[in-house]
C-alpha positions in Angstrom: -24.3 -22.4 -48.1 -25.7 -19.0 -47.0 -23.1 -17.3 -45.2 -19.5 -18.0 -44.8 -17.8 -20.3 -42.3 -17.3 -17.9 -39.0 -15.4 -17.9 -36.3 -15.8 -21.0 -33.7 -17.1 -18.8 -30.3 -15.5 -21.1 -27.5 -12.0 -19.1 -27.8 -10.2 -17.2 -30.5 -8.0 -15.4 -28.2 -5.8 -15.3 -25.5 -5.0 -12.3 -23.2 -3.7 -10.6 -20.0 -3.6 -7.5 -17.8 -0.8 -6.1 -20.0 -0.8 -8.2 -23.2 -3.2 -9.3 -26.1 -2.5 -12.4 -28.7 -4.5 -12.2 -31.6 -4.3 -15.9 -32.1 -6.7 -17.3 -34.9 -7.3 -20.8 -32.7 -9.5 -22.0 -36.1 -6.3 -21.9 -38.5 -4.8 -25.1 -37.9 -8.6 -26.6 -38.7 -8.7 -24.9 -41.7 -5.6 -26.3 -42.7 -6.7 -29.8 -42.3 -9.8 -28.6 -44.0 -8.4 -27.9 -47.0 -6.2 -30.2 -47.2 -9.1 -33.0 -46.4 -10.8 -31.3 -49.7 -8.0 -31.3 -51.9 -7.2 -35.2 -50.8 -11.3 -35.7 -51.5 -11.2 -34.1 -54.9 -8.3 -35.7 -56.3 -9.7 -38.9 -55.6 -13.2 -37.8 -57.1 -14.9 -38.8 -54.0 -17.8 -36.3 -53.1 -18.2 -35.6 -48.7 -21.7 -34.5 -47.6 -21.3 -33.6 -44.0 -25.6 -34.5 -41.9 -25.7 -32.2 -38.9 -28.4 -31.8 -36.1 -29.3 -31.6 -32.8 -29.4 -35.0 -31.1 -32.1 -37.6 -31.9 -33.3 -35.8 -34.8 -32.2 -38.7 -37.1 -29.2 -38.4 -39.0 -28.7 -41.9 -38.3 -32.1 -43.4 -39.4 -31.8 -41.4 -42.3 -28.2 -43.0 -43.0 -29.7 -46.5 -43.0 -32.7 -45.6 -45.2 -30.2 -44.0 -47.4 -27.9 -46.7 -47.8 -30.8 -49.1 -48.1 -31.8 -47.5 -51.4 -29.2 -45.6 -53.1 -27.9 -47.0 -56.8 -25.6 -49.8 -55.7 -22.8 -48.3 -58.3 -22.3 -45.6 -55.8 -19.8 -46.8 -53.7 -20.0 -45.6 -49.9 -18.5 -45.4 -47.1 -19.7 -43.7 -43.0 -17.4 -41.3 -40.9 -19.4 -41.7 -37.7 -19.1 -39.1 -35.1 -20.4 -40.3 -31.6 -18.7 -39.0 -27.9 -18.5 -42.1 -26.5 -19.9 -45.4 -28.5 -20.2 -47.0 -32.0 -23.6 -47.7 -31.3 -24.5 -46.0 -34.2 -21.8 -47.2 -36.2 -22.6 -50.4 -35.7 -26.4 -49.8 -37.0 -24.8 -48.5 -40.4 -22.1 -51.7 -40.5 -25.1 -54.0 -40.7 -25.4 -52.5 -44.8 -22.1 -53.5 -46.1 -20.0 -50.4 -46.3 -17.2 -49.3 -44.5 -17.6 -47.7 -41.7 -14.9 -45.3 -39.6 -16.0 -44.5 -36.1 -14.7 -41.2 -34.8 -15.3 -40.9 -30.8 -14.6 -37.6 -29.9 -14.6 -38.0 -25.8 -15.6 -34.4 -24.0 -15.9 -32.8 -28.0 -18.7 -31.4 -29.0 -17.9 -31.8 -32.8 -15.8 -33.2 -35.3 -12.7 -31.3 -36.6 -10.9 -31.7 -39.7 -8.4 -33.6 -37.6 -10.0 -36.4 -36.9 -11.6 -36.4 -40.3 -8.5 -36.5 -41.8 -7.4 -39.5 -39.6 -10.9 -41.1 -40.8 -10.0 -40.7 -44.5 -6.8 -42.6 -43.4 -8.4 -45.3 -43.0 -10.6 -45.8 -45.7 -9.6 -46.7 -49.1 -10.6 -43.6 -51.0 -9.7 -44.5 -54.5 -13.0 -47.2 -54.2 -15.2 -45.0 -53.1 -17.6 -42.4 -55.0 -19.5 -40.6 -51.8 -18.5 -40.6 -48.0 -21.1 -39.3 -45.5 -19.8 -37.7 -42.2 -22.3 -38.0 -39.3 -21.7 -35.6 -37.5 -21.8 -35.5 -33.2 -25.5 -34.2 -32.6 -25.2 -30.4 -31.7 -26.7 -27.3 -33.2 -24.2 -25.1 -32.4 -20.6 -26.0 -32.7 -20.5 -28.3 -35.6 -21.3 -25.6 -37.8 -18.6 -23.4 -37.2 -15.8 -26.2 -38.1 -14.9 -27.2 -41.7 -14.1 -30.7 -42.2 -13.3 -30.4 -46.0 -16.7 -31.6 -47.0 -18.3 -30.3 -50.3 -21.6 -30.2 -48.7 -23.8 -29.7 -45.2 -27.1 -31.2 -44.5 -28.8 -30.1 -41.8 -31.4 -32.1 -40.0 -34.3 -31.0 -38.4 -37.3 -33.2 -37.5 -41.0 -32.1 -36.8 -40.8 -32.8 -33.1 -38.2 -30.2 -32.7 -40.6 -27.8 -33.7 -40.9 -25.0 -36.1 -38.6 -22.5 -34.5 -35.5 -24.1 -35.0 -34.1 -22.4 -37.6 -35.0 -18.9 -35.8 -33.0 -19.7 -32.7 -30.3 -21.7 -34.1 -29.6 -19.2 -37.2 -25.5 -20.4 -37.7 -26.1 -23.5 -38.4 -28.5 -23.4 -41.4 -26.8 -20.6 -42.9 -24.4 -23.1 -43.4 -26.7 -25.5 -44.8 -26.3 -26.5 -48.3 -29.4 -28.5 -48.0 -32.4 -29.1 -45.5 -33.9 -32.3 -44.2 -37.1 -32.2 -42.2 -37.2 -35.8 -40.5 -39.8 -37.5 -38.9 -42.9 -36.4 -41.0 -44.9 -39.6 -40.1 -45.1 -38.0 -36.8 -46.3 -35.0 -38.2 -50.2 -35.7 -37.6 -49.5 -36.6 -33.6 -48.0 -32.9 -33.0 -49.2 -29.7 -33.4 -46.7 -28.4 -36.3 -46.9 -26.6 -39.0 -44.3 -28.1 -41.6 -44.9 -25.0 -44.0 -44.1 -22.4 -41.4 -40.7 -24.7 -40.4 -40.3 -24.7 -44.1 -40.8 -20.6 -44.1 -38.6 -20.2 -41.0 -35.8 -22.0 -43.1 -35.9 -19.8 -46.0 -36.0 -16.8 -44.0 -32.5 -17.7 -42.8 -31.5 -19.7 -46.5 -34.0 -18.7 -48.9 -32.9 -21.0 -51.7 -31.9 -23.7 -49.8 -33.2 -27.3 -51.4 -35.7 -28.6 -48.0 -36.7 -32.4 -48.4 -39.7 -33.6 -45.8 -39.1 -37.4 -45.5 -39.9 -40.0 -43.6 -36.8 -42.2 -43.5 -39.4 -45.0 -41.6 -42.1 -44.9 -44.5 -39.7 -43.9 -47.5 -42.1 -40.8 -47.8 -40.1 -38.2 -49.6 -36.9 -40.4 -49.9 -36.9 -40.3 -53.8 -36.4 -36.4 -53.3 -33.6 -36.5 -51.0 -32.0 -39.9 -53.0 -31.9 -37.6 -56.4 -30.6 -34.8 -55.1 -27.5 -36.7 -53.9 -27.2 -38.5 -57.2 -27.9 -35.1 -59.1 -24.4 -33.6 -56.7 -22.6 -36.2 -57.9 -23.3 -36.6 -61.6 -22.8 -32.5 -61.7 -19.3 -32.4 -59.5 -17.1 -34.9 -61.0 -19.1 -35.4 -64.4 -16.3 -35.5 -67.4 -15.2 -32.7 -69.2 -16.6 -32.7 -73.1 -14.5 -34.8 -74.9 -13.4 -36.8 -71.8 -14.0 -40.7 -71.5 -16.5 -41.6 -69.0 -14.8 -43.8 -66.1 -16.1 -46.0 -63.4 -16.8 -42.8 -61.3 -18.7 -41.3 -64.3 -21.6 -44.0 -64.3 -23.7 -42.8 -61.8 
């Protein structure tokens, strides 16, 4: 992550003619952050929270990546959609649980409703969760869920200027995904300019291009997630390995 977690720009305070409430409207979220993260950690289950704009393919990229990930790694979906479970439904069709989160007129999740997701799954089964979350470039970046990780989205046809004129959102980025490189040779883009543009606003941020249709660049993206694992809740020297160390 690049920058700290800011201030959500909606609302943060309330006033009048005569009066001024410096009301932090983000505290209670970052209450139910941490205590999503603490609930996370003592279960050793790590959270990777995929953001993007809408259509770029955070759910494609779901399927491809339950489709091929070690089948030790136990997973489970909190799937952020307004409305449907359209997209739930998609990732139901590989076996894991799946927790969809409608948020009606929201334009992201909150630690809230994560929370309420973690509920119901059964964490102490579980090694990863992915939170997919409602397609936006703006607000989902400025609300913690108690994740230990964001992945940000970004496919070719979106352009290379992305990251230039949606700066918040990859500052938060723990790791970059450009989607959609098969379609790479049917658009005039220049993948190693989007790639520049992204480390102009995160320079050491890991960037995987992939093609979640063709598997291109999937073995990237696939170790990286293992390689999170294996280093956050790998045992202490001297400690016995457990079913959560045998990644």
């Amino acid at each position: 992550m690049c920058a700290p977690n800011g201030n959500h720009q909606h609302s943060t305070t309330t006033a009048t003619p005569n009066t001024i409430l410096n009301l932090d409207l983000m505290d209670g979220n970052q209450r139910a952050a941490v205590a999503n993260h603490a609930r996370l950690e003592a279960e050793q289950v790590y959270c990777l929270n995929l953001m993007s704009s809408p259509g770029t393919g955070k759910t494609t990229l779901l399927e491809s990546t339950l489709g091929s990930l070690d089948i030790n790694i136990r997973t489970a979906v909190l799937e952020g959609d307004m409305t449907t479970e359209l997209d739930a439904d998609r990732l139901r069709a590989y076996g894991v649980p799946v927790v969809a989160i409608t948020t009606g007129r929201a334009c992201h999740l909150d630690a809230d409703m994560i929370g309420g997701g973690l509920d119901r799954l059964n964490l102490a089964a579980l090694d990863l969760v992915f939170i997919e979350n409602v397609g936006n470039l703006i607000c989902p970046a400025e609300y913690p869920l108690g994740e230990h990780a964001n992945v940000v989205l970004v496919s070719v046809t979106e352009g290379e200027d992305k990251p230039l004129k949606y700066p918040v959102m990859f500052y938060e980025a723990d790791c970059v995904v450009i989607t959609k490189t098969d379609l790479s040779p049917y658009l005039k883009v220049d993948i190693d300019k989007l790639k520049a543009n992204i480390r102009q606003i995160c320079p050491n941020v890991p960037v995987f291009a992939l093609s979640a249709e063709t598997g291109d660049g999937m073995p990237d993206w696939l170790n990286w997630i293992q390689k999170q694992l294996a280093e956050r809740f790998a045992p202490r020297p001297g400690e016995p390995i457990g079913e959560k160390g045998n990644w």
